[in-house]
C-alpha positions in Angstrom: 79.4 91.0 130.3 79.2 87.3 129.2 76.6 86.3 126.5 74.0 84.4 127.9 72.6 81.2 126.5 69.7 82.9 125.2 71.6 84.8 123.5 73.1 82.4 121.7 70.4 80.5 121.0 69.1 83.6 119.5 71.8 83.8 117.3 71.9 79.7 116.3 68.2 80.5 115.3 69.2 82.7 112.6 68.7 81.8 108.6 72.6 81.2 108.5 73.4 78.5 105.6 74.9 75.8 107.2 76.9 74.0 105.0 76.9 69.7 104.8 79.6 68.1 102.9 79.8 64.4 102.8 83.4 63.1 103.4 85.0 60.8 101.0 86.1 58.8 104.0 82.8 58.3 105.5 80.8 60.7 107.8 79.9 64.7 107.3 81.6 67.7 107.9 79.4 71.0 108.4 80.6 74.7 108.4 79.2 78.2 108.7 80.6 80.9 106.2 80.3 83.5 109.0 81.6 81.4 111.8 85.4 81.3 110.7 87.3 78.4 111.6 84.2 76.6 113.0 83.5 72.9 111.7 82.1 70.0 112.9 81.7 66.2 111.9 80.0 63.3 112.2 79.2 59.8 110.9 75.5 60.8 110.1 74.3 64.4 108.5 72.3 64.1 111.5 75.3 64.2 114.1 77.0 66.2 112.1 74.4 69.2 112.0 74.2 68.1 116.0 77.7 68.4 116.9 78.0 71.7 114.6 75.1 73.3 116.7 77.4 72.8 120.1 80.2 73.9 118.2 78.8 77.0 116.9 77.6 77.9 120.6 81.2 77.5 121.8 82.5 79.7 118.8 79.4 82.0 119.4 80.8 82.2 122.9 84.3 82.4 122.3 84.0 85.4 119.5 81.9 87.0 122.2 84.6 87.1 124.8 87.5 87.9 122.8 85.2 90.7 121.1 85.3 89.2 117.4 82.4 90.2 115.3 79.8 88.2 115.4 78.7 89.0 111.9 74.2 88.8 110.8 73.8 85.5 107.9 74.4 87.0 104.8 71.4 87.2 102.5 71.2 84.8 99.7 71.3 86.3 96.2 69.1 85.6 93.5 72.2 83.5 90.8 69.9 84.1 87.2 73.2 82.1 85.7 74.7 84.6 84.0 78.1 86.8 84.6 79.8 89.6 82.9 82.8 88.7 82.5 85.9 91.2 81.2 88.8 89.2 80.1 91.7 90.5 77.5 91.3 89.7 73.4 93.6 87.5 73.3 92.2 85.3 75.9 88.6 85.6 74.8 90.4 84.6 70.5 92.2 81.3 72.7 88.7 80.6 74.2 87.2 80.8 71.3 89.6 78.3 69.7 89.7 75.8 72.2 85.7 75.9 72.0 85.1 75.5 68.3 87.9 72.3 68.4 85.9 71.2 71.5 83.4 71.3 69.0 81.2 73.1 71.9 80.4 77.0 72.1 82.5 79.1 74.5 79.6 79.4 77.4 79.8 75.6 77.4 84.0 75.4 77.3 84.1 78.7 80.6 81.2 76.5 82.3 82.7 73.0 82.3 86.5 75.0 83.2 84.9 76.9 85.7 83.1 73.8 87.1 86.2 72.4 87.0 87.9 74.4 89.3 86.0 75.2 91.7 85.6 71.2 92.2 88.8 71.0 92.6 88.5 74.0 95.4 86.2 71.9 97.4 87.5 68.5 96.7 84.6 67.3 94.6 85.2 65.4 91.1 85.5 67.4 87.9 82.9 67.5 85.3 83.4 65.7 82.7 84.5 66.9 79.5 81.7 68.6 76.7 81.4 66.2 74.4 82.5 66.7 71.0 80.3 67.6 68.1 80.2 65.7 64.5 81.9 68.6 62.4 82.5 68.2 58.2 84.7 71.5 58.7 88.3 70.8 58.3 90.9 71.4 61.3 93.4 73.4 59.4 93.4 76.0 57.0 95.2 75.4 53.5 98.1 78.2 52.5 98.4 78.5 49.0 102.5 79.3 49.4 103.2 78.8 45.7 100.7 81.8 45.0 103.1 84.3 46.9 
């Protein structure tokens, strides 16, 4: 049996996120994490949301017939910030390295990375760089070779 317009409607009217992205070359795109392959644009964020809405029907319709899921929105979690985060010694002693001659502490050094690439994931600009702190501690550490 075909889904009805209702139906679909019913389904539009869910709490999914829809997603607006400006373009860099003018205009918006807009997609759905749970509607695969669906995206729409348009010059305003106005047409684009529009056009996505008649999109998102057609998809609705399509998954419908062929029998793909049509999956509920997924519930937005609560992000407090933080992350545990399991990574070997040796990386977590190079963190640590790059961090103190970043002059910055190691949170700071995994934010602005991670930042980093997940910009370049979506095709945003990266972060800029943590700025560098004043430090009187020296950048090497003196060997004594003679006292051997």
């Amino acid at each position: 049996m075909e889904i009805s317009d209702e139906e679909i409607l019913a389904i539009l009217a869910r709490p999914y996120i829809r997603c607006l992205l400006p373009d860099p070359d003018g205009g918006y795109t807009v997609t759905v994490h749970e509607f695969p392959g669906c995206v729409a644009e348009g010059d305003t964020a106005e047409e684009a949301l529009r056009n996505f809405d008649a999109a998102a029907a057609s998809w609705i319709a399509a998954a419908d017939e062929t029998g793909y899921p049509i999956i509920e929105p997924i519930e937005p979690p609560f992000y407090n910030g933080q992350i545990a985060l399991r990574i070997p010694g040796g990386l977590h002693q190079d963190i640590a390295h790059l961090a103190q001659l970043d002059g910055c502490c190691i949170n700071q050094l995994l934010s602005v990375a991670i930042s980093e690439y997940v910009g370049r994931r979506h095709g945003t600009p990266l972060a800029p760089p943590p700025k560098k702190k004043e430090s009187n501690a020296r950048p090497y550490v003196d060997i004594d070779v003679a006292a051997k």
